[in-house]
N, C-alpha and C positions, 0 to 999 in steps of 0.2 A: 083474614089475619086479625088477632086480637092487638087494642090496643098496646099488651103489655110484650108484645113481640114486635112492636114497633123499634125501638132501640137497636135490637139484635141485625133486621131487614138493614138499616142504615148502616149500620157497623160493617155489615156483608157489602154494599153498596158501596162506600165510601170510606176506606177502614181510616182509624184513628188510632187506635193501637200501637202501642211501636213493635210487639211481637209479632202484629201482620207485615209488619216491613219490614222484619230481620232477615228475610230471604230474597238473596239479589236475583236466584233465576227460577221464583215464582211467576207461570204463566198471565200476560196482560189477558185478562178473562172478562173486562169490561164494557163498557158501550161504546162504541168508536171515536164518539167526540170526550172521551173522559182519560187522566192521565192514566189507568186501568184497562184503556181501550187498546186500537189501533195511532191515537192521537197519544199516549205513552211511548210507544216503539219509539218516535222520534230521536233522532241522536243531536246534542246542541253539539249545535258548529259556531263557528263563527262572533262569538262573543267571547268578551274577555270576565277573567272574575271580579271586574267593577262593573261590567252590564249586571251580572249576574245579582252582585248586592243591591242595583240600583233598583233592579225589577222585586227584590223583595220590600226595599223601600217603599217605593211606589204601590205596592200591592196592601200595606198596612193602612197608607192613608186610604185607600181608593173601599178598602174593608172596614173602615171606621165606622159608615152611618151618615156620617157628616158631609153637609157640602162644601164645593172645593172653598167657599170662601168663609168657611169655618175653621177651616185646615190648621190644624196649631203649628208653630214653627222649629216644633221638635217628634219623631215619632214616640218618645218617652211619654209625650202629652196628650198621645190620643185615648181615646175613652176603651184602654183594654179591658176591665171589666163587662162591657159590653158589649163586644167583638168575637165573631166566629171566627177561629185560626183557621179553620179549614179552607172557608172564604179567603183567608190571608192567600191560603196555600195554591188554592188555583188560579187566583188574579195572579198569584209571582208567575204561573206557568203561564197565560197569554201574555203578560209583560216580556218575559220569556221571549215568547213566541216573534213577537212586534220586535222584539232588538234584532232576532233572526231573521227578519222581513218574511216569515211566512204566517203572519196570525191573519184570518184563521186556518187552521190547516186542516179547514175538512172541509168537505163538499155543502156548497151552501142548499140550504133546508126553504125547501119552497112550500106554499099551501098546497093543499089540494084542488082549493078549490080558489085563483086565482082574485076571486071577487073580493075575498077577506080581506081585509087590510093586512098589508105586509113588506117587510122590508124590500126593493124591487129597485134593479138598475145594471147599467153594465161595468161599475167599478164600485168594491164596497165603501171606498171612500167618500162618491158621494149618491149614494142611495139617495132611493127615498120611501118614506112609508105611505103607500098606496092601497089601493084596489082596482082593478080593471077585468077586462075580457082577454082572454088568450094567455098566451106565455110572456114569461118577463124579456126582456130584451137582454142579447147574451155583451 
């Protein structure tokens, strides 16, 4: 791929467009952990439409850059010139996710090669980042 068909790859990847969204029953064609995937199917239950705005709340500051105790005390004050909405757009979907009590909602992603350091435990709450011999404990 040339550099100058980089843009285009991403656009395919992760559209931004609003004319890739104008169609509600364009096929989920994407990776499984993506809102394009299997992890798009998802239907929200269970939350109301103040979860709903809290999680995009939530997703603006957490998209900032900034750490939490930078955090300004208005989202009007955060540094949107230098912020990826898109980034906005998928922290709201696991914020999403976390009000539904199902984040994450896919199969957790093991190494291959167990030695690597990696996330490992039997609740993802409280992992931890390891490496060892054998499989993780379930």
């Amino acid at each position: 791929m040339q550099f100058e068909e980089l843009p285009i790859a991403l656009e395919q990847i992760n559209p931004s467009s609003m004319a890739a969204h104008l169609d509600p029953t364009r096929p989920y064609d994407g990776q499984p952990q993506t809102a394009y995937g299997e992890r798009g199917r998802t239907e929200i239950r269970g939350i109301t439409f103040r979860d709903l705005r809290d999680a995009f709340i939530r997703a603006c500051f957490e998209s900032s850059g900034l750490p939490i105790e930078q955090w300004p005390g208005s989202v009007y004050d955060l540094p949107w010139s230098d912020m990826d909405i898109i980034a906005v757009a998928q922290n709201m979907a696991n914020n999403v996710e976390k009000a539904m009590g199902i984040y994450p909602n896919v199969p957790r992603l093991l190494p291959a090669d167990p030695t690597e350091p990696h996330w490992c435990g039997s609740n993802r709450g409280v992992d931890t980042w390891t490496s060892h011999s054998g499989p993780c404990p379930d």
